[in-house]
N, C-alpha and C positions, 0 to 999 in steps of 0.2 A: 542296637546290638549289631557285632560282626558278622556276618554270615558269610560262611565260603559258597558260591552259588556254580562255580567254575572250575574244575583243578584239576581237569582233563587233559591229555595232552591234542591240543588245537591241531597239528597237522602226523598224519598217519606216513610213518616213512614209508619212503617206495624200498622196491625189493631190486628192480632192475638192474643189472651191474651198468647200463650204458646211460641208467640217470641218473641225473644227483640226490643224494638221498636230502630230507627235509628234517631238520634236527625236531624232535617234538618240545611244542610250548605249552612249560606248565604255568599258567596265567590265571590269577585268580583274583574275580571279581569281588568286591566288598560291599554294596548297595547298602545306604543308608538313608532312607528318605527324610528323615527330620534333618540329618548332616546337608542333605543332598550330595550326596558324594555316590560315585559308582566305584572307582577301581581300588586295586587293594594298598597300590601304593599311595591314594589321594590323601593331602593333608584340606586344610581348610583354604577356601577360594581368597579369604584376605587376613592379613594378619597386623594388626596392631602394634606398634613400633613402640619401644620400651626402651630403657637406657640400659647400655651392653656395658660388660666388666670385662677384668682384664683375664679373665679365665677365658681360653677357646670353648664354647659351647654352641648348643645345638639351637636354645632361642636366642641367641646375638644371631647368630649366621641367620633365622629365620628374618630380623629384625633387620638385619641387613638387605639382604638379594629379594624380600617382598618390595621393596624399594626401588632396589636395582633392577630389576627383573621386571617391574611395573608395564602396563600398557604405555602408562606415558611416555616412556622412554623409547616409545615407538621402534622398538630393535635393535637400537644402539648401532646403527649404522654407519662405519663411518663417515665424516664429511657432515653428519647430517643432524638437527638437531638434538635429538633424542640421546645422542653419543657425547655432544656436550656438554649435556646437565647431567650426564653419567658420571662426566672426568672431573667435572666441578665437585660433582659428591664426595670421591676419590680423597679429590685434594682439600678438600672442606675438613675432610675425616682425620688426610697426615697432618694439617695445622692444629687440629683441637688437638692432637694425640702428642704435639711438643715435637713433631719431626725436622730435620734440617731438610728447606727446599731444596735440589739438586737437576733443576730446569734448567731452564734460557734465564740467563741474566737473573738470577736469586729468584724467581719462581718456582713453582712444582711442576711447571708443564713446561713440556720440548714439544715443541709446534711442530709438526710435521709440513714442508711444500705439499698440498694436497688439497686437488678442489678439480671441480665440472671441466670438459673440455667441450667445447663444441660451438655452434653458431650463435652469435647472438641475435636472435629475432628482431628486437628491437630496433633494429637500426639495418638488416637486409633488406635491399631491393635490387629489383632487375626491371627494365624497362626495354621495350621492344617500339622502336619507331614514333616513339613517345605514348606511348600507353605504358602504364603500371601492370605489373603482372604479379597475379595472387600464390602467393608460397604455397606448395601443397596442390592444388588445384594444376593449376598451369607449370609450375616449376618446381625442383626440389635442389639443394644445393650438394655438392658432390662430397661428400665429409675423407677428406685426403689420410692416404696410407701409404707403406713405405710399399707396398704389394702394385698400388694404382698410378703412381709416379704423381698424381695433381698434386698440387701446392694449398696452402693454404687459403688467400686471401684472393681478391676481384677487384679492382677499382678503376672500374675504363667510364669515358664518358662521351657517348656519343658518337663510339668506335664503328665503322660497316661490318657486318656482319660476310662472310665467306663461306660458301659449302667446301668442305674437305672431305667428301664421300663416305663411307661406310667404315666405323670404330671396328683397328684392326686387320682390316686389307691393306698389310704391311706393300702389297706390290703398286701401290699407288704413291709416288713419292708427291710430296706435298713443297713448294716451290717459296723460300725465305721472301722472294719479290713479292711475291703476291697475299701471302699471309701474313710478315711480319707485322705488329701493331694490330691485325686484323682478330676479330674474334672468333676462330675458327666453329665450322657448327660439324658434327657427323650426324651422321642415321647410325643408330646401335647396330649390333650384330645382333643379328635372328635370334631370339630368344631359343628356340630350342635347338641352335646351336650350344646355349649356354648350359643346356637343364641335359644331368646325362641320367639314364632307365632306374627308377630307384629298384634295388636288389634286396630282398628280406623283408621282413615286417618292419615296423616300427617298436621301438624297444619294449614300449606302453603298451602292445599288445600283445608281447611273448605270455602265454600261460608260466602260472606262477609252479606249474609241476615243472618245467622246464628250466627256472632261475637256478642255481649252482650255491648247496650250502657254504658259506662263508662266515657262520657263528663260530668265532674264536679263533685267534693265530693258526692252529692246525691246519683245521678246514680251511682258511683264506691262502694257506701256505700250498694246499696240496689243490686246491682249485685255479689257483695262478700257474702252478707246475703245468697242470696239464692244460692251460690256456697256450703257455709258452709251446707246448708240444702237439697245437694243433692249433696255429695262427689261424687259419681259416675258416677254425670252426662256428664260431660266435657268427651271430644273427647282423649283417650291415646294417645299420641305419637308415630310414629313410634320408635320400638325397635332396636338398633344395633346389630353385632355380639360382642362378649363381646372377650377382648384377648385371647390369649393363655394362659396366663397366671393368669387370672382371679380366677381362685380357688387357695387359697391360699395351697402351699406344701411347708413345710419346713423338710422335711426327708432327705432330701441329705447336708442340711446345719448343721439338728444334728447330721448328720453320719460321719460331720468335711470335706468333701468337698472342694476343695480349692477355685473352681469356680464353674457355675451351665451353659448348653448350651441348649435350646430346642429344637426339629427339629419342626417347625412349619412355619417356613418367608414364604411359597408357600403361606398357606391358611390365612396370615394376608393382611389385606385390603393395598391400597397405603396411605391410611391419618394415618391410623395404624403407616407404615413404617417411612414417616413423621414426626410424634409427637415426636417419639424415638428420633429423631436429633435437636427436635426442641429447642428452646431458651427461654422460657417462662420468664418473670421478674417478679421477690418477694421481697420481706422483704428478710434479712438475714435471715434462720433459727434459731427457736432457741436451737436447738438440734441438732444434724445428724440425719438421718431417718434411722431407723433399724439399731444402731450399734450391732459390733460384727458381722453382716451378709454377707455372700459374694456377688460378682456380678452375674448379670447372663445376655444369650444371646440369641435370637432366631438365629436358621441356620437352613440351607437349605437343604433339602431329599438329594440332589446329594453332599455336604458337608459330610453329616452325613455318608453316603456310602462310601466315600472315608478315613474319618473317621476308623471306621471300618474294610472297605476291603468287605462288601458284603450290599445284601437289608436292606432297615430296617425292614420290614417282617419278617427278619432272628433273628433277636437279641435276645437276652435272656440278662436277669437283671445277672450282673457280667461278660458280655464278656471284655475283654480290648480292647482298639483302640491304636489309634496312639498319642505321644507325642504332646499335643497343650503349645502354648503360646499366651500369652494375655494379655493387657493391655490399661485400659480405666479408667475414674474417671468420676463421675458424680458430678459435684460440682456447689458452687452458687459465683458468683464475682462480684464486685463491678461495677454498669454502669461505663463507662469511661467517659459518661456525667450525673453526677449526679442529684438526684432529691434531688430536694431545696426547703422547705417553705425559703419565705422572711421574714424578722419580722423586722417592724422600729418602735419608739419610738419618740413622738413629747412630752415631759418633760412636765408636768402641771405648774402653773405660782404659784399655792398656797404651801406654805412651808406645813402645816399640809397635805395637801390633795395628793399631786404628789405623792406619795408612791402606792398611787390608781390607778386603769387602766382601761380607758373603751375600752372595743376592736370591730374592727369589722372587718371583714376576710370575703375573698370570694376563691372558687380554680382557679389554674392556668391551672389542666390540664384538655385531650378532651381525646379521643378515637384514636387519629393518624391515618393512611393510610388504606381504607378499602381494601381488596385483590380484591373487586370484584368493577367492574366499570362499574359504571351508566349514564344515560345522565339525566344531572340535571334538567331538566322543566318536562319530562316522569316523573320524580320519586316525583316531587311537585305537580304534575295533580294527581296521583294516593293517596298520601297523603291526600292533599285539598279535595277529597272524601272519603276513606276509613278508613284513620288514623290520624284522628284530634287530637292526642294528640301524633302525632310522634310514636316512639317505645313503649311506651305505650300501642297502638292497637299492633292488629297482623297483620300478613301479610294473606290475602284473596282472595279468587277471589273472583270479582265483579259482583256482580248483570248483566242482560244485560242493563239496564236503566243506573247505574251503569258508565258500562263501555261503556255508549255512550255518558256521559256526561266526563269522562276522554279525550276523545277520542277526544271530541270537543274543552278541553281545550289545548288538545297537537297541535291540529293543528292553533289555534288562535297562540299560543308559538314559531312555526313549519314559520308562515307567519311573525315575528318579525324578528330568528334569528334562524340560522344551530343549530342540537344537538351539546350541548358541553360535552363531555366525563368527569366524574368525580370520582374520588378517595377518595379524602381527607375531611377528616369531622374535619372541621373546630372550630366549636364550636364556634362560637359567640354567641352565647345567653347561648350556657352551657360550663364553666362559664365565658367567654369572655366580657360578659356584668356586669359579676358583678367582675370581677377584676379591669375595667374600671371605674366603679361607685366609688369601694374602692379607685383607684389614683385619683378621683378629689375630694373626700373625704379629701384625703392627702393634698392636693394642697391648698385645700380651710381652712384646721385647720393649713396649715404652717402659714397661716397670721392671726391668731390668738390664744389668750392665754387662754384656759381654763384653769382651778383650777386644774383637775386631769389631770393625765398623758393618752394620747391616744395609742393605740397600733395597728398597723396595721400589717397585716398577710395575706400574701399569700398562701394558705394552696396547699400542694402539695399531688396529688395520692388519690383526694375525689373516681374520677370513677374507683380505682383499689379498693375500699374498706374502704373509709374514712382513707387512712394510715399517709397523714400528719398533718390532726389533732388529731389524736392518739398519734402518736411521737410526738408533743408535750406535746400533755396534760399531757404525761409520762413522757417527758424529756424537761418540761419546762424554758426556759429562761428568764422567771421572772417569781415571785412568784405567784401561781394560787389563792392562797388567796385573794391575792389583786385585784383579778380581780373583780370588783365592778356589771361589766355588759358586757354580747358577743352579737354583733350583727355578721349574718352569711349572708351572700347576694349572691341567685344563682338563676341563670335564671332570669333575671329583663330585659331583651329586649323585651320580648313581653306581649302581655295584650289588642288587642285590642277586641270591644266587639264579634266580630266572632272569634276571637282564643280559647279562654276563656271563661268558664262559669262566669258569672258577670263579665266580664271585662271589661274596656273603660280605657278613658284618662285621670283617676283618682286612677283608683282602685291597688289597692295593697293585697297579701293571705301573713296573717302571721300567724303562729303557733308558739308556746309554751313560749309566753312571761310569762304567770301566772304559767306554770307548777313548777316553783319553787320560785316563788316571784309574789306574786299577786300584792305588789305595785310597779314594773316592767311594767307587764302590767297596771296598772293604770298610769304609768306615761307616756307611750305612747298612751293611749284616751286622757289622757289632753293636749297634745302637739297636739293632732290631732285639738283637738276641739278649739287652739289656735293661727293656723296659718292663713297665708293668703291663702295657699296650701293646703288646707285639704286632706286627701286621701280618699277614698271610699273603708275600709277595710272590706275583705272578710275574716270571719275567718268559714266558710263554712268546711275547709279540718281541724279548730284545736280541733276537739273532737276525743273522746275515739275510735269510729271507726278505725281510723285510715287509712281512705282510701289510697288505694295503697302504704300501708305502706310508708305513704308522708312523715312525721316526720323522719322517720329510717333512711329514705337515702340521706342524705348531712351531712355537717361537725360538727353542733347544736350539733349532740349525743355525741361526746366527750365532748362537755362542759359539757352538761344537766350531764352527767359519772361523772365529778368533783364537780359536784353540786355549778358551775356558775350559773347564770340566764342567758336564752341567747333566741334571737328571732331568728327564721328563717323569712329570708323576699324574698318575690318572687312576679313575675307575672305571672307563671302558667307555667304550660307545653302547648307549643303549636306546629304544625304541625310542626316541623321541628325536634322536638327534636329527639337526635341523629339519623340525615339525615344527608346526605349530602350536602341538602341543607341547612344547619345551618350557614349563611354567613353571613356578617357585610351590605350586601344588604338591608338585611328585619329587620334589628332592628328601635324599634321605640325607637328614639333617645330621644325626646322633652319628653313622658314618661319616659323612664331610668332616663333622669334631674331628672325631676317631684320628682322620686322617690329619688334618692341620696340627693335631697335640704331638702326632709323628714324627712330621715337616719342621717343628719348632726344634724336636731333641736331636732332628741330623744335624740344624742348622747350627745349635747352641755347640753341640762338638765339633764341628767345624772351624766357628768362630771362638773357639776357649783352646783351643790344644796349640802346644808350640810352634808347629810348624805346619805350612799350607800341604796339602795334599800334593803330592812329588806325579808332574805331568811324564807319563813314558811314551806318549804320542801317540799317534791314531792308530784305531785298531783297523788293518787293511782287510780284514776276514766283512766288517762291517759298511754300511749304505754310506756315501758319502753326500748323497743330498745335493750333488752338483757343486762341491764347495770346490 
């Protein structure tokens, strides 16, 4: 049995005019001990895969994204395993479904350039007077940016080493005779030269009476306002120590230098040391960074001294050291599991018309494995009070009212079932719901003929930067001319009316259907106002404001870039978003239908009527998104 145990409102607004008031959360627990379930939204922990029909429903979508959404998938990150047996499923799905491939070379997937940058261990070394020197330890290699001027790569062999005094006493000029070929060594600059007074707390510790409501466009609108109207006011961040290398010196690299070494590894942080080795994934570059530049490396006082032969106290700009050799490369390589948008093509039935495309695309990937690990009901009790719009809000301490109502829910959770330890951020709702919506999308136009051609599109790498709908738009596999109309579909799992500002079992937030075709948006109020289905749209977040730069951040911008018409369609950001708790659990299934059987009847009038939607060009009152 149900039991509402909860349905208070969680936080007491303030009265103060010079605080932000706290919207109250009506949150209502569900405890079911034989279910084991606690919240009111939980469905069942797993769900048994069954064969889906061409009707959009609530258990295909279930049958779906319990899949997708899976641990395995370890966050669909991209670059990264778990994102490739995503795209594979994807495209497993357009081939059973009779879709036309629309990849690379008669595939379903467009390979995106994208993979690790950074040092290959494997094969670095450095050598000091013929000794080996241990990475980490003794040295770390210097990872080049366009900010530090080093180069790349290292490859000397048995080069003398030279002091070239203190990184950044530009008044010391350093003499082509005598360094050319040579491997120049510095002493860093003074570390607290580098580290300046941290000013304000740290963000993590602002009380959460103190965070600034932001539940729904309004709020995010008139909170921004008066951010704009009082730059200074916001809390600074705690300040880091800034590298050793942070002031840019490029004197030893014009003085022809073969390599570049620092003495500083003692006084560099361990996340510092860290970073150096680490693996980050990009785009291919599209240049080298600092060509012409050499490498360079931090090392260690007791290196440098052996180095040498004495303190480093002792040195003087031009002494020689001992012969080093060296060699390392900083490079960027291809994932060995590549990132893939999907692209299928369902052919239009009308000769004149099928040259036309209506599209509609959602992303495939999430954020992957968090390093740090939570106990998943702790971290939805503290949420459900503090950060009703997931990452969104900040992280706070709580009130003690606050934190007695957390407190209360962790223990109702606590009397259900044991902490479960968690990692993995899953993304069901972001975008796991709406890739789901996009296959039974598929599913439901394989058994029928529209006039124009459809295009479906798994867009890959939205949360590294909108990268795979960029590489498309730029390296399109059919003509972007012909693309009549984009629908973009992200975050459609939740909406209900306590997630959501105006939300329920109706409502749907969309932006920028008129920003480039005003009869775009008019043909989705007509369809609204034509179904059995109506939806209760909120278009609250699609004005000029631009709250929480909403519009900017999903895959819409590169179309809106190509000057498509394209809608962004959503049910909001709700407590989960990027949590860990973002699980195939809490999606409201019979909503996500709701919404896809919507998505299918804009689609279906778009692609049936005679003529494409008439582009009157951007609207300048609206965000441009840097386009």
């Amino acid at each position: 049995m149900v039991a509402a145990v909860l349905s208070t409102p969680l936080v007491t607004p303030m009265t103060a005019q010079d605080r932000p008031v706290s919207t109250p959360v009506p949150v209502l627990l569900a405890p079911n001990k034989a279910r084991g379930t606690v919240w009111s939204d939980e469905g069942p922990r797993t769900w048994a895969p069954r064969p889906t029909v061409s009707a959009i429903t609530a258990n295909d979508l279930r049958t779906r994204l319990y899949q997708f959404a899976d641990d395995s998938m370890r966050g669909r990150r991209i670059g990264e395993p778990g994102n490739y047996k995503g795209t594979a499923y994807i495209a497993r799905e357009f081939k059973r479904l009779g879709l036309t491939p629309a990849g690379d070379s008669g595939t379903y997937f467009q390979v995106l350039p994208f993979g690790p940058v950074g040092f290959d261990t494997s094969t670095m070394s450095l050598t000091v007077g013929g000794r080996s020197l241990a990475p980490r330890r003794d040295w770390v290699p210097t990872v080049p940016t366009p900010g530090n001027g080093i180069g790349t790569a290292v490859s000397v062999s048995g080069v003398p080493a030279v002091f070239a005094g203190q990184w950044g006493d530009t008044a010391v000029m350093l003499d082509p005779a005598v360094f050319r070929g040579k491997v120049a060594v510095l002493m860093a600059a003074p570390v607290a030269a580098a580290v300046a007074a941290s000013r304000g707390a740290p963000v993590s510790f602002v009380s959460c009476a103190d965070v600034p409501d932001k539940f729904g466009a309004n709020a995010a609108i008139a909170e921004e306002a008066r951010q704009r109207a009082n730059p200074t006011a916001a809390a600074a961040a705690q300040r880091r120590p800034a590298p050793v290398t942070a002031v840019r010196d490029l004197r030893a690299i014009r003085a022809g230098a073969a390599a570049v070494l620092v003495i500083g590894l003692d006084d560099l942080q361990p996340t510092a040391i860290n970073a150096a080795f680490a693996q980050p994934m990009s785009m291919r570059p599209s240049q080298p960074i600092n060509p012409g530049a050499v490498g360079a490396a931090t090392i260690s006082r007791a290196v440098a001294e052996s180095l040498f032969g004495k303190p480093v106290a002792q040195l003087a700009v031009g002494d020689a050291g001992a012969p080093v050799t060296a060699r390392w490369s900083h490079e960027w390589r291809m994932s060995p599991t590549p990132a893939r948008n999907v692209i299928a093509v369902l052919p239009g039935s009308d000769p004149t018309r099928a040259s036309e495309y209506v599209l509609v695309g959602a992303h495939n990937d999430h954020v992957g494995v968090n390093p740090v690990v939570v106990d998943h009901d702790s971290v939805r009790a503290y949420n459900m009070v503090v950060r009703r719009q997931g990452a969104n809000d900040p992280v706070c301490v709580p009130t003690a009212a606050q934190q007695q109502t957390i407190d209360s829910l962790i223990k109702v959770a606590r009397a259900i079932r044991a902490p479960r330890r968690d990692s993995i951020m899953n993304g069901a709702d972001d975008d796991g719901s709406g890739t789901v919506v996009m296959l039974e999308l598929a599913e439901k136009f394989a058994r029928e003929k529209p006039a124009r051609s459809i295009v479906f599109i798994s867009h890959q790498g939205e949360e590294g930067g909108l990268l795979g709908s960029r590489w498309f738009t730029d390296n399109p596999t059919i003509p972007l001319s012909q693309i009549v109309a984009a629908h973009n579909m992200d975050m459609v799992g939740k909406g209900r009316d306590w997630q959501v500002k105006y939300g329920g079992p109706n409502s749907v937030q969309m932006l920028g259907a008129r920003r480039l075709s005003r009869e775009f948006g008019d043909i989705v109020d007509s369809v609204n106002a034509n179904i059995s289905e109506p939806m209760a749209i909120d278009k609250s977040w699609d004005v000029p404001a631009n709250p929480l730069n909403r519009f900017c951040r999903s895959d819409q911008v590169n179309y809106v870039r190509k000057d498509i018409p394209v809608v962004y369609v959503s049910l909001g950001y709700a407590v989960d978003y990027h949590q860990h708790t973002d699980e195939p659990r809490y999606i409201d299934y019979d909503h996500a239908a709701r919404l896809g059987r919507f998505v299918h009847q804009v689609m279906t009038a778009v692609a049936n009527r005679p003529t494409r939607p008439a582009i009157a060009g951007p609207d300048p009152t609206m965000p441009t998104c840097g386009r």
